[in-house]
C-alpha positions in Angstrom: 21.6 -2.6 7.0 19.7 -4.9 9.8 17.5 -7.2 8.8 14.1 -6.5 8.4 12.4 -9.9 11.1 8.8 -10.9 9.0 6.0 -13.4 9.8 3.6 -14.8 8.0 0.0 -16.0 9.6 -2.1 -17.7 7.2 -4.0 -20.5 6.8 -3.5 -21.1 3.4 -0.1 -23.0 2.4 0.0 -21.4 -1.2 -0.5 -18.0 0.5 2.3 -18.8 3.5 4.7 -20.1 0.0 4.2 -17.0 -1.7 4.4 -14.8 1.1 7.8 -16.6 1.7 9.0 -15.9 -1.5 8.4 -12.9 -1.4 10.2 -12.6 1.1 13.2 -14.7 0.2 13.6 -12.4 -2.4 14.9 -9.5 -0.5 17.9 -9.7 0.8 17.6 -7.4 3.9 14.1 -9.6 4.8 14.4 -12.9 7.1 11.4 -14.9 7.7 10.7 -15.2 11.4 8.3 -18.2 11.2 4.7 -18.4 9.5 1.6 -19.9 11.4 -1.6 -21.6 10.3 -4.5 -19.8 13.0 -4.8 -17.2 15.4 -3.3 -19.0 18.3 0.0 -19.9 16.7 0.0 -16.7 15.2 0.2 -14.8 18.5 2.6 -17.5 20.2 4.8 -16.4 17.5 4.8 -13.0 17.8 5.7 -13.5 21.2 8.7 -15.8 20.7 10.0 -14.1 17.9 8.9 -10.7 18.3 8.6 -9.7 14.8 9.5 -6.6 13.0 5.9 -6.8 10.4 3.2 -9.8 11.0 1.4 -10.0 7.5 -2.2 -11.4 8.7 -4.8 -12.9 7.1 -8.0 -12.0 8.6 -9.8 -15.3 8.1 -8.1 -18.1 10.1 -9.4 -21.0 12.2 -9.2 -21.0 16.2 -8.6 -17.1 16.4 -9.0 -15.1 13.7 -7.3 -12.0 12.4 -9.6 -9.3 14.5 -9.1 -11.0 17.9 -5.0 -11.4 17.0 -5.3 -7.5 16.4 -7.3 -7.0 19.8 -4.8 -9.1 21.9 -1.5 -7.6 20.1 -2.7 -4.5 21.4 -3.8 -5.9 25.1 -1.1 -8.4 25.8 1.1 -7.7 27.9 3.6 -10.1 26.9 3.4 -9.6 23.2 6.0 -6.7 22.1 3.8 -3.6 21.2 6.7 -3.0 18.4 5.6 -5.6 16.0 4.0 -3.8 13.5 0.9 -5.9 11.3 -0.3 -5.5 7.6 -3.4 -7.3 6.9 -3.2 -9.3 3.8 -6.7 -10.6 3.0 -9.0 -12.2 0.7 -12.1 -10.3 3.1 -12.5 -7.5 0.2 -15.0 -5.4 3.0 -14.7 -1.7 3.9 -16.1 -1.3 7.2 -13.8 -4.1 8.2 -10.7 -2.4 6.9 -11.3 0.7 8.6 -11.8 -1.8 11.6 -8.8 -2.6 11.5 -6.9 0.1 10.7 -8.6 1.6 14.6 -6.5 -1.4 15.8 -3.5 -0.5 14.8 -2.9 -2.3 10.9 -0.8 -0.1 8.9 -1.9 -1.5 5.5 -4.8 -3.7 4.6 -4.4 -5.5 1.2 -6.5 -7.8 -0.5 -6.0 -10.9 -2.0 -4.6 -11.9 -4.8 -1.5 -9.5 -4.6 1.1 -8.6 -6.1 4.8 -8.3 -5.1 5.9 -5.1 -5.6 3.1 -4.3 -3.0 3.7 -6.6 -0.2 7.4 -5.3 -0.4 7.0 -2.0 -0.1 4.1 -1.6 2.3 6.8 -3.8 4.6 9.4 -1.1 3.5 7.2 2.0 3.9 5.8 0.5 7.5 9.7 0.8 8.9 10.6 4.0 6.9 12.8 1.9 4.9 13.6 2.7 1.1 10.6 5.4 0.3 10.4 7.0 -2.6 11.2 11.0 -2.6 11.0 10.9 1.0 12.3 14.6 0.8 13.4 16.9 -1.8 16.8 16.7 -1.3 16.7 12.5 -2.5 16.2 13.5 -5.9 18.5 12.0 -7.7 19.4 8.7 -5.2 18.5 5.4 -6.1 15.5 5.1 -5.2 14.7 7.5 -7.3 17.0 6.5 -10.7 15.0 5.6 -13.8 16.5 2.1 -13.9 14.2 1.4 -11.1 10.4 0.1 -13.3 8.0 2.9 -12.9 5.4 1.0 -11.9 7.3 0.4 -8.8 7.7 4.1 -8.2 3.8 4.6 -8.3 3.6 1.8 -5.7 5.7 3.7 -3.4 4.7 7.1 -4.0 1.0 6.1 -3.5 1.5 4.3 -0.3 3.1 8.1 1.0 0.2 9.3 -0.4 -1.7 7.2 2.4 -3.9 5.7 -0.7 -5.4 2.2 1.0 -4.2 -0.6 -1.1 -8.0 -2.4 0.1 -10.2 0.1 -2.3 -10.9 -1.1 -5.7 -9.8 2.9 -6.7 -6.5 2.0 -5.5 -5.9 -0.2 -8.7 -7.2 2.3 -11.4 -5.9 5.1 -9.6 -2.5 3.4 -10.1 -3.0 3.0 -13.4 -4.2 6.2 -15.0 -0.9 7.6 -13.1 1.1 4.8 -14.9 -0.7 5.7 -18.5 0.0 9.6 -17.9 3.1 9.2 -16.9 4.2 7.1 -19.9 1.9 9.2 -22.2 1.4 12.9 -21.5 -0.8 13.1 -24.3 -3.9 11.2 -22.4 -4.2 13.8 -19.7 -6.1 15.9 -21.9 -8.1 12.6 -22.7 -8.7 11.0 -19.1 -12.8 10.2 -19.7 -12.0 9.0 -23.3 -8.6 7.4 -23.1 -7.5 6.9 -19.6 -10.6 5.8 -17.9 -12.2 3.9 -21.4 -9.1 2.0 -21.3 -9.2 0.9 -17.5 -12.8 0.7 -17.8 -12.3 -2.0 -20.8 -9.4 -4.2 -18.7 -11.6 -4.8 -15.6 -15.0 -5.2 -17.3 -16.3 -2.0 -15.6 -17.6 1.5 -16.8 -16.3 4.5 -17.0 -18.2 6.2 -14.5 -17.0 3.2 -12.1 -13.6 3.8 -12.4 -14.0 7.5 -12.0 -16.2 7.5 -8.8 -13.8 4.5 -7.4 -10.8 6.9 -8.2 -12.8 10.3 -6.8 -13.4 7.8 -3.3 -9.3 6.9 -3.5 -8.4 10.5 -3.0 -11.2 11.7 -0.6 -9.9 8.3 1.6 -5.9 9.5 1.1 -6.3 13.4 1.3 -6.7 13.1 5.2 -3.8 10.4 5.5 -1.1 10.9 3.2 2.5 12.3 4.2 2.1 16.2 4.2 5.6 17.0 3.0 5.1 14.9 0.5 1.5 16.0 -0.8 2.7 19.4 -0.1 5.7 19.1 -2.6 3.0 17.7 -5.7 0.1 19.5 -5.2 1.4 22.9 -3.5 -1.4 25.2 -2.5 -4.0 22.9 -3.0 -3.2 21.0 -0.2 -4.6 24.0 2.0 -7.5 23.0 3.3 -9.7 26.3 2.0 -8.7 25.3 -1.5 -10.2 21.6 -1.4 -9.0 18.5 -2.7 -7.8 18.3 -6.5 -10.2 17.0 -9.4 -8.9 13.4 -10.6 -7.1 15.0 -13.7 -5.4 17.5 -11.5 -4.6 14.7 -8.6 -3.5 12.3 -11.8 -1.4 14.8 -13.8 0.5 16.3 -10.7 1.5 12.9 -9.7 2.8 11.5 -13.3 4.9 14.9 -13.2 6.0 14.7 -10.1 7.5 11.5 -10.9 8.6 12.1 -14.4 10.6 15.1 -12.9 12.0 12.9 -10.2 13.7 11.0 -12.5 14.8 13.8 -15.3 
């Protein structure tokens, strides 16, 4: 498989090391270069011509906004190089900003892995979970591979913005149904009291942040693939799914994926 060509644009060094770790730590990812600001960020693109930028949004000189205007005026910058915004600027109307400009995924800072390394994955078409029906069964679908990777991937199909705090609970009741059917039947008491008590939030925060996750995804997610989980209800006359209907139909759909 060819290589999968990856800078880095960030003017924090522990951000850049981790980034390149991350990295490192895939064999079919190279690191094309990494760049402090704005200015060296786009000189990079343009000598290296990138497969994915990851970009901050806050850098000195240029920051990540104007790098997003010029990739898509300039000329001489490859319009191929495809950008996901990783960002410590926790702000809605600015992700939706730059998602008009052409970023793929916009995730906030501090991150974990598994994330970075599939929104690179899923932003190629490279390695998705379930992609079709037919993969059931392949390895990307074998239980050996951790389940909460398979949310991860599933989720990012599902066109759920990794930026919304709903993103995080969302991906955890699915984890805690998935591993425990029983809690379905439970989600205000159990599922949400239990997220609710990890972040120091209420229940009623992590439902409305999950209820705002789906309205955001319903309009971007695959359709095959939200057509294979939630079947008729993905007609528009029928609405969107409640949160235990969106949550259980999920945790099957994975469970089944891997029976």
């Amino acid at each position: 498989m060819d290589k999968i060509t990856i800078a880095i644009a960030d003017d924090q060094e522990m951000t850049v090391e981790m980034l390149s770790n991350i990295v490192a730590s895939q064999d079919d990812f190279v690191l094309a270069g990494t760049a402090g600001n704005g200015e060296e960020a786009l000189d990079l693109v343009r000598r290296c011509k990138p497969q994915i930028l990851l970009l901050d949004m806050i850098m000195p000189l240029v920051d990540g906004k104007e790098v997003m205007r010029q990739l898509q005026s300039d000329e001489t910058i490859s319009p191929d190089t495809k950008v996901i915004v990783v960002t410590a600027a926790d702000r809605r109307a600015l992700a939706e900003e730059m998602f008009a400009l052409g970023a793929l995924y916009y995730i906030i800072k501090p991150f974990d892995s598994e994330t970075i390394i599939q929104s690179i994955r899923a932003a190629l078409g490279r390695e998705l979970i379930l992609e079709s029906s037919e993969n059931a069964g392949t390895k990307e679908n074998t239980p050996g591979k951790p389940l909460e990777h398979r949310i991860t991937e599933l989720m990012l199909l599902l066109g759920v913005p990794a930026h919304l705090r709903g993103y995080q609970y969302l991906r955890e009741a699915i984890f805690m149904v998935a591993t425990r059917p029983d809690t379905r039947h439970q989600m205000a008491k159990i599922v949400y009291g239990q997220i609710a008590k990890k972040h120091d939030v209420s229940n009623y925060t992590v439902e409305r942040a999950i209820r705002h996750a789906i309205e955001i995804a319903w309009s971007r997610g695959d359709m095959d693939t939200m057509d294979r989980i939630f079947g008729y209800t993905v007609q528009a006359s029928k609405g969107r799914p409640t949160n235990t209907e969106y949550i259980a139909a999920v945790a099957d759909y994975l469970i089944l994926a891997t029976t």
